[in-house]
gemmi code that builds the backbone of each chain (N, CA, C; Angstrom):
import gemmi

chains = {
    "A": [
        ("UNK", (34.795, 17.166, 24.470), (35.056, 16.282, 25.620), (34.085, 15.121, 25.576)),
        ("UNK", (34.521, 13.959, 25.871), (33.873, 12.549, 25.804), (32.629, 12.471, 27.309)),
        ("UNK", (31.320, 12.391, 27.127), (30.704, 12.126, 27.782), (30.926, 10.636, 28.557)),
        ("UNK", (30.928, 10.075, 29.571), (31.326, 9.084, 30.139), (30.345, 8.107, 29.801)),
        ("UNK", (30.757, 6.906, 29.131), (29.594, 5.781, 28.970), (28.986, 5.200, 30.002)),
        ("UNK", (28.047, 5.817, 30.465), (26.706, 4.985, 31.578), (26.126, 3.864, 30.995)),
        ("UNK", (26.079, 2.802, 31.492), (25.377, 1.464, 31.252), (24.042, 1.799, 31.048)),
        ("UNK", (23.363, 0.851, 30.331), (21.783, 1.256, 30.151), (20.687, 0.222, 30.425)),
        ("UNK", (19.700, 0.213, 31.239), (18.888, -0.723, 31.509), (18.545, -1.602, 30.384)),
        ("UNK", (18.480, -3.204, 30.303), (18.089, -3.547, 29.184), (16.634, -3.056, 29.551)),
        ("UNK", (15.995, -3.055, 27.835), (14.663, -2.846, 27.713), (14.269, -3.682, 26.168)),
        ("UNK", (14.727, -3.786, 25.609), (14.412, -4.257, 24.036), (14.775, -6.199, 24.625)),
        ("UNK", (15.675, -5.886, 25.198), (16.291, -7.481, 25.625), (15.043, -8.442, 26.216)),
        ("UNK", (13.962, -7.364, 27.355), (13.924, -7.803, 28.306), (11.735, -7.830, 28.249)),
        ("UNK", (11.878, -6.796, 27.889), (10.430, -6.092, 27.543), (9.695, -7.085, 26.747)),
        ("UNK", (8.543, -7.867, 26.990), (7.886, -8.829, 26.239), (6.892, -8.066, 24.984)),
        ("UNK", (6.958, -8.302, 24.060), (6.161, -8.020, 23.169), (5.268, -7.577, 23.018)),
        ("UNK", (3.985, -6.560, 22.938), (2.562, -6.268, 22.996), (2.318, -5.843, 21.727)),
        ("UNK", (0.730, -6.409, 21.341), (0.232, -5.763, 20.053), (0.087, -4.273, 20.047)),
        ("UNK", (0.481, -3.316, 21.121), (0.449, -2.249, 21.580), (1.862, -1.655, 20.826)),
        ("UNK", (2.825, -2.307, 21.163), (4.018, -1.609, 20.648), (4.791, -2.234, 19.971)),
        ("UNK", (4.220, -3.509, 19.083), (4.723, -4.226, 17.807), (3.783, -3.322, 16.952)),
        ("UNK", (2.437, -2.828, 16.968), (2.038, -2.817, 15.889), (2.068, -0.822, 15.857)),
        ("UNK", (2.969, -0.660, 16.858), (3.486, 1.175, 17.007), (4.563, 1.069, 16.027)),
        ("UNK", (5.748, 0.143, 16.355), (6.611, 0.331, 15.243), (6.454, -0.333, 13.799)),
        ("UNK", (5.390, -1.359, 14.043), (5.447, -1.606, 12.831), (5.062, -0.096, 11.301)),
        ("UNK", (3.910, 0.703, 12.343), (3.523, 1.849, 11.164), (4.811, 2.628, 11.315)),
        ("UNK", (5.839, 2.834, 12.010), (6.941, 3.506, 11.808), (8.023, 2.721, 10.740)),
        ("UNK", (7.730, 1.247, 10.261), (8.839, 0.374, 9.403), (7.588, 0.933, 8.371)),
        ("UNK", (6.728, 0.666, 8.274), (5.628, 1.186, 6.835), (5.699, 2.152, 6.682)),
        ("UNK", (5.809, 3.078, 7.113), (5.931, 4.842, 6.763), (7.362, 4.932, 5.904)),
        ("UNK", (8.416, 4.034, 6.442), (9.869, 3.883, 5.920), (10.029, 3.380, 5.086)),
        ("UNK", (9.233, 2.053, 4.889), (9.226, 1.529, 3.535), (8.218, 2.215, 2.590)),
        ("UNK", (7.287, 2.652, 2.919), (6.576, 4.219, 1.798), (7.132, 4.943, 1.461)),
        ("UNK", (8.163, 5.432, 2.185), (9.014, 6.914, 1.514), (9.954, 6.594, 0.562)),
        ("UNK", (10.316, 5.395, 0.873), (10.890, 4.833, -0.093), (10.801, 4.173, -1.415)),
        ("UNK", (9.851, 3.701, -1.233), (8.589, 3.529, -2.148), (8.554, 4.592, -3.338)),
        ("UNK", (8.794, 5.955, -2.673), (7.839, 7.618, -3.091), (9.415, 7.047, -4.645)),
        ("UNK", (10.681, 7.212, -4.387), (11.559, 7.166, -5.267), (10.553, 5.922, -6.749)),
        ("UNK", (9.984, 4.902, -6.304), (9.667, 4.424, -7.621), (8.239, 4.935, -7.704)),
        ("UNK", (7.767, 5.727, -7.327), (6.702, 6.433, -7.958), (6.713, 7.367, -9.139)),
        ("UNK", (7.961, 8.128, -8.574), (8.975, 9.561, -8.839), (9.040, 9.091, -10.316)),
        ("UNK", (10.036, 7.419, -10.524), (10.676, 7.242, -11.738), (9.087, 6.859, -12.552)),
        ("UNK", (8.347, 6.193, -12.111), (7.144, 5.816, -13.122), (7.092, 7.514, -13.883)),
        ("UNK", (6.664, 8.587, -13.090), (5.997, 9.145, -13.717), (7.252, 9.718, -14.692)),
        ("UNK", (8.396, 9.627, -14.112), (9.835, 10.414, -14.948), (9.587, 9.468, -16.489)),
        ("UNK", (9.432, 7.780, -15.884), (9.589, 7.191, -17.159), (8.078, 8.023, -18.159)),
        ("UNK", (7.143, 7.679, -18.071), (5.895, 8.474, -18.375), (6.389, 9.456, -19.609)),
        ("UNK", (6.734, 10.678, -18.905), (7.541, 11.798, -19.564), (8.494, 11.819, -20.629)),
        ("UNK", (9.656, 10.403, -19.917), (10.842, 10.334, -20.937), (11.030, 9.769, -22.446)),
        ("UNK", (9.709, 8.821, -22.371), (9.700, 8.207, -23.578), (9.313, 7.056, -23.454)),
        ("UNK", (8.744, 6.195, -24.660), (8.231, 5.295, -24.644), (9.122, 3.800, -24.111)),
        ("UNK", (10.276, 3.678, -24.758), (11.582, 2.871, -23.995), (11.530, 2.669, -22.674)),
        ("UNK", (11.751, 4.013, -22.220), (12.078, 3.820, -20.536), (10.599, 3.600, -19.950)),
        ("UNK", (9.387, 4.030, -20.306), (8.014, 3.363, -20.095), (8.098, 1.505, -19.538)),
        ("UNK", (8.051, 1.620, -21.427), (8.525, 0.058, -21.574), (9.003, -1.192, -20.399)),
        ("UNK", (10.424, 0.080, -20.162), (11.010, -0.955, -19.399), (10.423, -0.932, -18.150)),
        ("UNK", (9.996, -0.008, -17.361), (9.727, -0.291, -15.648), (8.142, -0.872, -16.069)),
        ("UNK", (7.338, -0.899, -16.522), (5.994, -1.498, -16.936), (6.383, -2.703, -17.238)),
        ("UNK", (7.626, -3.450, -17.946), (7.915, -5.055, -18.077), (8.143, -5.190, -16.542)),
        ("UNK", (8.830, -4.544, -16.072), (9.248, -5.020, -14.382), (8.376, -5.235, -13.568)),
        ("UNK", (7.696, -4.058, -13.646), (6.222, -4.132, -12.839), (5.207, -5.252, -13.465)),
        ("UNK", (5.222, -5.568, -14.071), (4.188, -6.797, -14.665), (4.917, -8.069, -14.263)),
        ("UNK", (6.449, -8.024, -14.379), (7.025, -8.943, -13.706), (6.243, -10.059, -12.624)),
        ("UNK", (6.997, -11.246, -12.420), (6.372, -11.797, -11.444), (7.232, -10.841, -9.694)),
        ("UNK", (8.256, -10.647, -9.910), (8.665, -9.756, -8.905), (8.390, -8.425, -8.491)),
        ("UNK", (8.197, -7.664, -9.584), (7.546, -6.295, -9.671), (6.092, -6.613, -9.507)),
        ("UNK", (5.226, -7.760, -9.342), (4.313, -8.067, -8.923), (4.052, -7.972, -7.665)),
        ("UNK", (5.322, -8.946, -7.026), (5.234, -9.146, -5.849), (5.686, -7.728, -5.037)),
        ("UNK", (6.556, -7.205, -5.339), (7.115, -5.680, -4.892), (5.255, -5.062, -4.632)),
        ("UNK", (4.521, -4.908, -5.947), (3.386, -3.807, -5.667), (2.919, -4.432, -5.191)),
        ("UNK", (2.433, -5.827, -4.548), (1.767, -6.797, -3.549), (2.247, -6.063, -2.053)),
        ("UNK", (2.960, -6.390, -2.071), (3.560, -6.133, -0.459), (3.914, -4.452, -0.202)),
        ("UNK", (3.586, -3.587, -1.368), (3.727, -2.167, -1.170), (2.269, -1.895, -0.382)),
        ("UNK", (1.133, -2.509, -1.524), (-0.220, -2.255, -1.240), (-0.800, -2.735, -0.124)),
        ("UNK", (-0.376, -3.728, 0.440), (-0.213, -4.036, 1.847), (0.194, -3.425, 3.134)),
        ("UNK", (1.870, -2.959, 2.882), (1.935, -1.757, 3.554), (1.687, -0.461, 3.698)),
        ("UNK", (0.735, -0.043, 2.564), (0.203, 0.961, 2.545), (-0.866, 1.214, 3.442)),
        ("UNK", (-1.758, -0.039, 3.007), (-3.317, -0.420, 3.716), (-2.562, -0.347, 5.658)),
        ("UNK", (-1.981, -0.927, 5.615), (-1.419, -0.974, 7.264), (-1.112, -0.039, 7.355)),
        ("UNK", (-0.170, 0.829, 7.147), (-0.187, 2.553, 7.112), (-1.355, 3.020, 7.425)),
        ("UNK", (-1.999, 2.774, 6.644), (-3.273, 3.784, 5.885), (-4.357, 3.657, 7.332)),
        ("UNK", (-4.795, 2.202, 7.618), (-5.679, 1.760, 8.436), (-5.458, 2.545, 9.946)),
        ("UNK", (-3.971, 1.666, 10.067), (-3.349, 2.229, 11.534), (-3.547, 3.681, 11.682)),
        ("UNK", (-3.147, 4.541, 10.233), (-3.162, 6.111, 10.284), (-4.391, 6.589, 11.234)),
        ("UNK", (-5.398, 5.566, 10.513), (-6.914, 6.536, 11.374), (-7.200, 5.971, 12.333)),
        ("UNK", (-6.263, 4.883, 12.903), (-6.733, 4.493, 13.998), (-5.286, 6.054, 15.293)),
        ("UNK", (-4.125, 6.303, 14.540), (-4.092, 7.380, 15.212), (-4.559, 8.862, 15.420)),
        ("UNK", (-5.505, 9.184, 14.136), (-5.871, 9.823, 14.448), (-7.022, 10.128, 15.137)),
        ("UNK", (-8.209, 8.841, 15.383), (-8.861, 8.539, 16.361), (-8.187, 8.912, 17.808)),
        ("UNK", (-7.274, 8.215, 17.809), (-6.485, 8.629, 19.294), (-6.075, 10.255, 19.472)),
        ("UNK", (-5.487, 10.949, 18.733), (-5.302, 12.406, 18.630), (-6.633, 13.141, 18.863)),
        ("UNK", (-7.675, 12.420, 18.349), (-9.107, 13.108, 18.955), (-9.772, 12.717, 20.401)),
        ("UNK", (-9.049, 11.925, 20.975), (-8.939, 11.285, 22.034), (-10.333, 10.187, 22.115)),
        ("UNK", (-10.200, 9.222, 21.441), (-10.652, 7.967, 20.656), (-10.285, 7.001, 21.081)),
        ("UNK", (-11.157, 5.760, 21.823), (-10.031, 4.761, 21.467), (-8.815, 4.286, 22.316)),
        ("UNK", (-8.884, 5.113, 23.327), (-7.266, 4.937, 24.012), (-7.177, 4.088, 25.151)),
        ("UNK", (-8.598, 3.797, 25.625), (-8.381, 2.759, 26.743), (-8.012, 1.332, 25.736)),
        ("UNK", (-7.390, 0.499, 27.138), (-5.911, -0.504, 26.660), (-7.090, -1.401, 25.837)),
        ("UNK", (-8.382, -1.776, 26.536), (-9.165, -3.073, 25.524), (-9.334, -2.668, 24.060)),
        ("UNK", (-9.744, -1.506, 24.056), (-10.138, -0.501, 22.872), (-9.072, -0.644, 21.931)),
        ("UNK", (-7.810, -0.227, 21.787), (-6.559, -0.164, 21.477), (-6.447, -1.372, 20.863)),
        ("UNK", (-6.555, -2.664, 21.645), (-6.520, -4.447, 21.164), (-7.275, -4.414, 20.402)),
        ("UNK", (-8.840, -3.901, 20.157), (-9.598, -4.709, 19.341), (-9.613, -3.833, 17.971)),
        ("UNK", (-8.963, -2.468, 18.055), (-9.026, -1.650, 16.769), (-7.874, -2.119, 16.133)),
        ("UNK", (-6.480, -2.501, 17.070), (-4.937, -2.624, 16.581), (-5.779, -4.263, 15.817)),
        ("UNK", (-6.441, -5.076, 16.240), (-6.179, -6.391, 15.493), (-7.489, -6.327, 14.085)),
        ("UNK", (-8.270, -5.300, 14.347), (-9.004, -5.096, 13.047), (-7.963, -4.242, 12.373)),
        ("UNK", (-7.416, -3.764, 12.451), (-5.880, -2.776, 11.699), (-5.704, -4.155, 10.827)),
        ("UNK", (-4.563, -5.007, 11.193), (-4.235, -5.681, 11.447), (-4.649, -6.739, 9.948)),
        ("UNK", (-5.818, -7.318, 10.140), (-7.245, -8.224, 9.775), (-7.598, -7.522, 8.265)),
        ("UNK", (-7.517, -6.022, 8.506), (-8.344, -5.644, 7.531), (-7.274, -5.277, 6.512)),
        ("UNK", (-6.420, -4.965, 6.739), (-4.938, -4.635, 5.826), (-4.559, -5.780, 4.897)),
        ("UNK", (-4.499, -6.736, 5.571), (-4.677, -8.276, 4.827), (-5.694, -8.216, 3.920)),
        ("UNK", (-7.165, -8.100, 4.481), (-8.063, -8.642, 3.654), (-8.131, -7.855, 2.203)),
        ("UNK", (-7.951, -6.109, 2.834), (-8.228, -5.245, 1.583), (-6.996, -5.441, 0.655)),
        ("UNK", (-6.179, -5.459, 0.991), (-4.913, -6.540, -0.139), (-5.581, -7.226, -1.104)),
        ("UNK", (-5.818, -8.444, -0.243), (-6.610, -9.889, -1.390), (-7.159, -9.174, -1.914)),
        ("UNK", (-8.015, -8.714, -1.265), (-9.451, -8.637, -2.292), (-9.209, -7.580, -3.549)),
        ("UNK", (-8.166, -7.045, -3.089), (-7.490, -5.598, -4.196), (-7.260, -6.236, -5.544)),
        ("UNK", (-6.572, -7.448, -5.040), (-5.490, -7.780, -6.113), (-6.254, -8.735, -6.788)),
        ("UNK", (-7.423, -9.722, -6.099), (-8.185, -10.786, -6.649), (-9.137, -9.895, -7.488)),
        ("UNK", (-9.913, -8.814, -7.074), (-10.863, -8.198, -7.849), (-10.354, -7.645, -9.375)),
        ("UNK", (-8.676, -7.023, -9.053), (-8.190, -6.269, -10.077), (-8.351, -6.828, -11.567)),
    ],
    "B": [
        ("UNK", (-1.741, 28.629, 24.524), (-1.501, 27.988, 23.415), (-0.316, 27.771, 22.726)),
        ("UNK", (-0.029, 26.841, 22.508), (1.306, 25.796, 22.491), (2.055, 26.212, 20.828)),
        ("UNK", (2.903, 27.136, 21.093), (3.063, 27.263, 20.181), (5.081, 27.163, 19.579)),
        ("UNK", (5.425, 27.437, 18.350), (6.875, 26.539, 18.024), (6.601, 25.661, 16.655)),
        ("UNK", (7.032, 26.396, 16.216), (7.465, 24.810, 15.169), (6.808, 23.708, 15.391)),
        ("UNK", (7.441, 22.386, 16.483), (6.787, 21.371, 16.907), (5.238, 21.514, 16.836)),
        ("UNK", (4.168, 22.450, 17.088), (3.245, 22.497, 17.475), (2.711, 22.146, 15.623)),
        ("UNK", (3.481, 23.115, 14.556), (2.832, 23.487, 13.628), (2.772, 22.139, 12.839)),
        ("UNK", (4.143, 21.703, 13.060), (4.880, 20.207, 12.244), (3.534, 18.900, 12.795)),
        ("UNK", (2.788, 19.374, 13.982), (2.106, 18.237, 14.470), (0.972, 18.373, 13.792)),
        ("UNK", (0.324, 19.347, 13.826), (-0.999, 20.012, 13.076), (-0.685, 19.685, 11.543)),
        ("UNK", (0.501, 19.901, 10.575), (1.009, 19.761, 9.283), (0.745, 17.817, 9.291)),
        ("UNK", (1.050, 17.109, 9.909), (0.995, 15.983, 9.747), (-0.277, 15.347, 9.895)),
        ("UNK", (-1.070, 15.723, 10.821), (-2.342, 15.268, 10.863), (-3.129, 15.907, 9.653)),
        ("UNK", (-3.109, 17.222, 9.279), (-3.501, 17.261, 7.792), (-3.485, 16.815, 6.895)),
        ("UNK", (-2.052, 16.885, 6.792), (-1.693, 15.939, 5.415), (-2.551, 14.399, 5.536)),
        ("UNK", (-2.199, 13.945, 6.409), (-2.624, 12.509, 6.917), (-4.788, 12.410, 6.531)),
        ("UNK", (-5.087, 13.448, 6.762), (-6.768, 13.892, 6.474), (-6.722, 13.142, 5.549)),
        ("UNK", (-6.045, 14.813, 4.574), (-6.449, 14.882, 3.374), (-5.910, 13.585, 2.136)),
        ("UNK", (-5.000, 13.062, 2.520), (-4.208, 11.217, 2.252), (-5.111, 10.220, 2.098)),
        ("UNK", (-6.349, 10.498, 2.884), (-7.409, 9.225, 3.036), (-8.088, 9.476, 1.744)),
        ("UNK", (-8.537, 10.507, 1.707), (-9.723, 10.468, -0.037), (-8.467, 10.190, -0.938)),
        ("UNK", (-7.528, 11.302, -1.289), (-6.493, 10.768, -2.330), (-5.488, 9.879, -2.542)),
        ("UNK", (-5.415, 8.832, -1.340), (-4.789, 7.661, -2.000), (-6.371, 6.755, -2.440)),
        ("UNK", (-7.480, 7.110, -1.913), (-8.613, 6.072, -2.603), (-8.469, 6.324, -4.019)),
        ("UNK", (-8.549, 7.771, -4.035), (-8.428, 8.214, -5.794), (-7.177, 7.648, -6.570)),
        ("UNK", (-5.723, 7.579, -6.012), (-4.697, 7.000, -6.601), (-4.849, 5.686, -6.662)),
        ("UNK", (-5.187, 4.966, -5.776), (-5.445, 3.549, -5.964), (-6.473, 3.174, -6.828)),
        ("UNK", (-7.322, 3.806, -7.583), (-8.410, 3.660, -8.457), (-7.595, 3.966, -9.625)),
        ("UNK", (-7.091, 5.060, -9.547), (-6.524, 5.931, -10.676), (-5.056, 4.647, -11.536)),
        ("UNK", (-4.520, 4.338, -10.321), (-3.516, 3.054, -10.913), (-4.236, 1.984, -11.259)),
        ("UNK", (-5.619, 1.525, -11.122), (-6.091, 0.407, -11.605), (-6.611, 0.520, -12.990)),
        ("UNK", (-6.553, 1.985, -13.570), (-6.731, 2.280, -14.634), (-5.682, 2.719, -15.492)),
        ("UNK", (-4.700, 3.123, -14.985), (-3.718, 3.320, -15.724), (-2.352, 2.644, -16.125)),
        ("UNK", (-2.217, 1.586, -15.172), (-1.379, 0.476, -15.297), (-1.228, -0.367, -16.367)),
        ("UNK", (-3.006, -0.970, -16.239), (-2.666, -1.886, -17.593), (-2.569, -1.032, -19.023)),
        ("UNK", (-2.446, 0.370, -19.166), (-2.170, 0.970, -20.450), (-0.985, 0.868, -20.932)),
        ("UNK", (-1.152, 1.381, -22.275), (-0.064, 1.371, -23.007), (0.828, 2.439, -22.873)),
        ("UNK", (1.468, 2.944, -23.503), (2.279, 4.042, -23.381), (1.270, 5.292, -23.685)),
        ("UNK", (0.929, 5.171, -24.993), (0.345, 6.342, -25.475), (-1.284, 6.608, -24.643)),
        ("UNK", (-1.728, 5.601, -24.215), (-2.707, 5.793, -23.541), (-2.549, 6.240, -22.118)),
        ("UNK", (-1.490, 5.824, -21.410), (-0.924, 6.060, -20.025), (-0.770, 7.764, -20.230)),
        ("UNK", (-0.095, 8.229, -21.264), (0.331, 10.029, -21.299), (-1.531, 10.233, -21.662)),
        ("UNK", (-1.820, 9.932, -22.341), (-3.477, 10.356, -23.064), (-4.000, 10.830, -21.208)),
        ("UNK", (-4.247, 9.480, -20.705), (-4.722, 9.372, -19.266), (-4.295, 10.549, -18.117)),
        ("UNK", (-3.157, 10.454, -18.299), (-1.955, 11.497, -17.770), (-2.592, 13.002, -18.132)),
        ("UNK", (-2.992, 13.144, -19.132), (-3.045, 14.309, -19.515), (-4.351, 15.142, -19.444)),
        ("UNK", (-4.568, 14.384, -19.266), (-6.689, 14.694, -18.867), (-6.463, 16.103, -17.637)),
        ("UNK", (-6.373, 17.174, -17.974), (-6.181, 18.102, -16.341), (-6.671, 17.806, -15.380)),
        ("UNK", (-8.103, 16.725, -14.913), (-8.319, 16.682, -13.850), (-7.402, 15.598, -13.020)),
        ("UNK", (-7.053, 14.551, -13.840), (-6.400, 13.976, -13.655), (-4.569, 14.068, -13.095)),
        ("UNK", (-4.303, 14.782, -13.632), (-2.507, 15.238, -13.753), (-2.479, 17.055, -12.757)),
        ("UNK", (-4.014, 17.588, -12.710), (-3.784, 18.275, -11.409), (-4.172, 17.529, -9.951)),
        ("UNK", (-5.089, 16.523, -9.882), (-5.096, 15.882, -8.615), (-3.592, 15.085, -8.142)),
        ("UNK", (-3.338, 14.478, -9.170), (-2.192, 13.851, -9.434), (-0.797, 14.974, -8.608)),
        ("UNK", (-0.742, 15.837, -9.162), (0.286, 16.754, -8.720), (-0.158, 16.870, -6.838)),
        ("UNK", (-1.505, 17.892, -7.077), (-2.024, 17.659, -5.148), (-1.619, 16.869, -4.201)),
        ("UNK", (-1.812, 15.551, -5.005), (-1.467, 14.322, -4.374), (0.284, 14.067, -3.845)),
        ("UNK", (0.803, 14.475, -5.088), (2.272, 14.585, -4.711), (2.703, 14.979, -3.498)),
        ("UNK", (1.986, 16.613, -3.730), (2.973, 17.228, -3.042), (2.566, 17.152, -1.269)),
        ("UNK", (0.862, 16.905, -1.067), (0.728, 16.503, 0.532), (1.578, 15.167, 0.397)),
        ("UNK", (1.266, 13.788, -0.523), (2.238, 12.703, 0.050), (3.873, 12.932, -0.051)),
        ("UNK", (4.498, 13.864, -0.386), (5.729, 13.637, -0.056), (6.026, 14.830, 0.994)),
        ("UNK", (5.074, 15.946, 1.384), (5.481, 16.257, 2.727), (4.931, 15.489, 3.480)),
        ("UNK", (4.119, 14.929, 3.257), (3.799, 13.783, 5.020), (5.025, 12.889, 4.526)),
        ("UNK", (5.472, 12.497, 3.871), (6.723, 11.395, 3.852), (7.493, 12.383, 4.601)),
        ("UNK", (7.908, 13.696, 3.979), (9.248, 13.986, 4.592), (9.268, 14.598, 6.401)),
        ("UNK", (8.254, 14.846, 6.483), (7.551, 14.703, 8.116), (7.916, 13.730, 8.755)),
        ("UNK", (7.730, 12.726, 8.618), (7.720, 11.335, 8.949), (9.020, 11.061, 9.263)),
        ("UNK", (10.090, 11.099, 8.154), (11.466, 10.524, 7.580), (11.944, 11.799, 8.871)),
        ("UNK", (11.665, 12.738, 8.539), (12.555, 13.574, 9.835), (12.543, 13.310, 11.286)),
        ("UNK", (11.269, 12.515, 11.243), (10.896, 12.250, 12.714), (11.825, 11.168, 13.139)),
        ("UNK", (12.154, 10.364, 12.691), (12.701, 8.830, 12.341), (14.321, 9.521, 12.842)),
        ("UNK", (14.464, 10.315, 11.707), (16.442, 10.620, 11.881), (16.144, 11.361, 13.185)),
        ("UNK", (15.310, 12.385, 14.181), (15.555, 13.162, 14.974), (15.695, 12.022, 15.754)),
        ("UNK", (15.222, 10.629, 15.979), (14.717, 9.864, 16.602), (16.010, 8.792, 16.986)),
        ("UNK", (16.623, 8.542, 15.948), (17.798, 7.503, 16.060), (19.262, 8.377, 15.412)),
        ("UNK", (19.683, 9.853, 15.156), (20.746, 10.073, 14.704), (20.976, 11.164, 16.012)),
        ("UNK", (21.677, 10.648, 16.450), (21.964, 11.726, 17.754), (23.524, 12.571, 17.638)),
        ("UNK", (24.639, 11.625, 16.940), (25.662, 12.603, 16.374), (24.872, 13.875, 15.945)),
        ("UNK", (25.388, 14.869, 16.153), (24.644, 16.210, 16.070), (25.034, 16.825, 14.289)),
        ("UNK", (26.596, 16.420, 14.012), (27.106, 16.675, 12.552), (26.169, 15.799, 11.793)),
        ("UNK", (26.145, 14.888, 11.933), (25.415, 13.472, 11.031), (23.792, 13.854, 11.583)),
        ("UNK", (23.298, 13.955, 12.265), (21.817, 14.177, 12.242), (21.678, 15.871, 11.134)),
        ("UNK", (22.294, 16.765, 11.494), (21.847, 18.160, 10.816), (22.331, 17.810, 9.093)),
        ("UNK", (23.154, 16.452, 9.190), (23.266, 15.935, 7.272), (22.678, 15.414, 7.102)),
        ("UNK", (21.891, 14.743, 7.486), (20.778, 13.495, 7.406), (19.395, 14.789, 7.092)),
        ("UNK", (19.617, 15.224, 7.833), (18.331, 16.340, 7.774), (18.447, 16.972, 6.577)),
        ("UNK", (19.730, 17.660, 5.964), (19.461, 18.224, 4.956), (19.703, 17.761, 4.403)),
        ("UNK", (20.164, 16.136, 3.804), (19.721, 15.516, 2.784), (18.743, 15.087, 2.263)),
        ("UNK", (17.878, 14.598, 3.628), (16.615, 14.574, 3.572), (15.618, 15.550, 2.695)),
        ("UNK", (15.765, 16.140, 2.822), (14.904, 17.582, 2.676), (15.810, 18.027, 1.115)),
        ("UNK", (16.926, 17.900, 0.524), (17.305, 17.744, -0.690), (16.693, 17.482, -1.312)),
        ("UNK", (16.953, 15.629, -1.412), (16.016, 14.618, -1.685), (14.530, 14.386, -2.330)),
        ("UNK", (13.746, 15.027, -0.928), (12.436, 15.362, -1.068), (12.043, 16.415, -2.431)),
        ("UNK", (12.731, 17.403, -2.355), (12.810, 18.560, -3.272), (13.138, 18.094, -4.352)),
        ("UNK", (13.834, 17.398, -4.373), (14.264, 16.706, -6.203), (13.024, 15.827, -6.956)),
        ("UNK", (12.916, 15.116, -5.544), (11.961, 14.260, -6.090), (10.472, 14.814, -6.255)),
        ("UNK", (10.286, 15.955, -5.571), (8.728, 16.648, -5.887), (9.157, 17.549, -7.151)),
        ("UNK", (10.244, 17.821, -7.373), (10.332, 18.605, -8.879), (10.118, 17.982, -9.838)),
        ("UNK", (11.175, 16.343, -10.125), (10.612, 15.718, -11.373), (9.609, 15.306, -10.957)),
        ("UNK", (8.830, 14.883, -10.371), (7.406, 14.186, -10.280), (6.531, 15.691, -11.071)),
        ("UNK", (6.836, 16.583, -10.943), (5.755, 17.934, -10.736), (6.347, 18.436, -12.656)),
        ("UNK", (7.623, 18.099, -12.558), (8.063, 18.254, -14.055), (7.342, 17.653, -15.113)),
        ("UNK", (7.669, 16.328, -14.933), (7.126, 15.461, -15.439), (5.415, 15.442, -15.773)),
        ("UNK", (5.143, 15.865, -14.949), (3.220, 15.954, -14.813), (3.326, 16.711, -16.433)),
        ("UNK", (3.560, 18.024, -15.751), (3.684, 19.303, -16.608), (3.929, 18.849, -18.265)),
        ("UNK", (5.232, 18.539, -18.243), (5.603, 17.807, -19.407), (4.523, 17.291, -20.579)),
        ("UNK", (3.560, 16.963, -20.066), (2.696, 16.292, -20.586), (1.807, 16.870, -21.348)),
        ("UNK", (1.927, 18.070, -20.554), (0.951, 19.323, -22.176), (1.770, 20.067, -22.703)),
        ("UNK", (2.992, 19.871, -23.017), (3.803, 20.389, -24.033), (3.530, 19.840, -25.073)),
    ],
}
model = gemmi.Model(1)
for chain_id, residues in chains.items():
    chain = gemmi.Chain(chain_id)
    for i, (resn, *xyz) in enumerate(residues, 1):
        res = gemmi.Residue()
        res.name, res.seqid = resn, gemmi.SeqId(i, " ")
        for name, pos in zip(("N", "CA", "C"), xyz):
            atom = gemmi.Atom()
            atom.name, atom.element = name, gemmi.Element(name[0])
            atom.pos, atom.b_iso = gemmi.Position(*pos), 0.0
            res.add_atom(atom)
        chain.add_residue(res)
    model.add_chain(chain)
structure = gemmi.Structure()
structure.add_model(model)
structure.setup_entities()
């Protein structure tokens, strides 16, 4: 039997933006684009195993100027993952949770995800 | 004390999530060395046991905190009840395939 369609308050329409809950879903789009990620990890090491050919080929890609840019913006979202991660688990230890607190850790999140990037890729 | 599944899946994620902080430092070191190799040096590297057993460790907490995560996501936005319990066990397929060849593959390497 069909549940009756109830109208729904806007909220996404209407709700203004906060670094509070842009930078909540953003570690939920990075966790998504990581898992996804996990599939070309999977094949590196498959290629690894399979032979020198299939090596070959995902190591030309990855050296690529695009397969460049792909592990650029992986290692980025990782670091934002990664950063944000301990800034929740600060909060799970109950850390951190008043609203000023929250602003100034979410924009060093934020700050430092960027920087450890550059400096990843400039040092490498 | 709060206990269920939910309770264990919450405790399972914050672990994994711990133990993620030292071993992606180690993977991210570990790829700055093994990238620019060659083939035969990449398996050489590969094959070192301390290396290709952290390597495996590493796997298998990062792809259950992935598949933690990924379930949370479909419980979150698939509310068809047929299509969420397929989503789920594809999910969890998936995961399993992909921690076998990753874990195959390791192995492979001292044959």
């Amino acid at each position: 039997m069909d549940k009756p369609q109830r109208p729904l308050s806007p909220h996404l329409q209407v709700y203004k933006p906060q670094l509070t809950s842009v930078l909540s879903i953003l570690h939920r789009a990075t966790g998504i684009v990581l898992s996804v990620s996990l599939v070309l990890l999977t094949y590196w090491l498959f290629a690894l195993a399979d032979g020198e050919s299939t090596y070959t080929a995902i190591q030309s890609f990855l050296n690529s100027r695009l397969g460049t840019l792909v592990l650029f913006m992986l290692s980025w979202t990782l670091f934002y993952h990664l950063f944000n991660g301990v800034r929740h688990l600060l909060w799970d230890a109950g850390i951190g949770l008043e609203l000023n607190t929250s602003y100034w850790t979410g924009y060093i999140v934020v700050a430092a995800s960027l920087i450890i990037t550059i400096l990843l890729w400039w040092l490498k | 004390m709060a206990a269920g599944k939910a309770h264990r899946t919450w405790i399972i994620q914050r672990l994994t999530a711990l133990l993620l902080i030292p071993l992606l430092i180690w993977f991210l070191f570990s790829m700055l060395q093994a990238l620019p190799l060659g083939y035969m040096e990449a398996r050489a590297w590969l094959s070192n046991p301390v290396n290709s057993v952290l390597f495996g460790v590493f796997i298998v907490i990062l792809y259950h905190h992935a598949w933690i995560g990924m379930r949370e996501v479909i419980e979150d936005y698939v509310h068809q009840p047929g299509l969420k319990q397929f989503s789920l066990l594809l999910l969890l397929i998936i995961t399993i395939l992909l921690v076998l060849i990753s874990l195959h593959s390791l192995f492979s390497l001292y044959v």
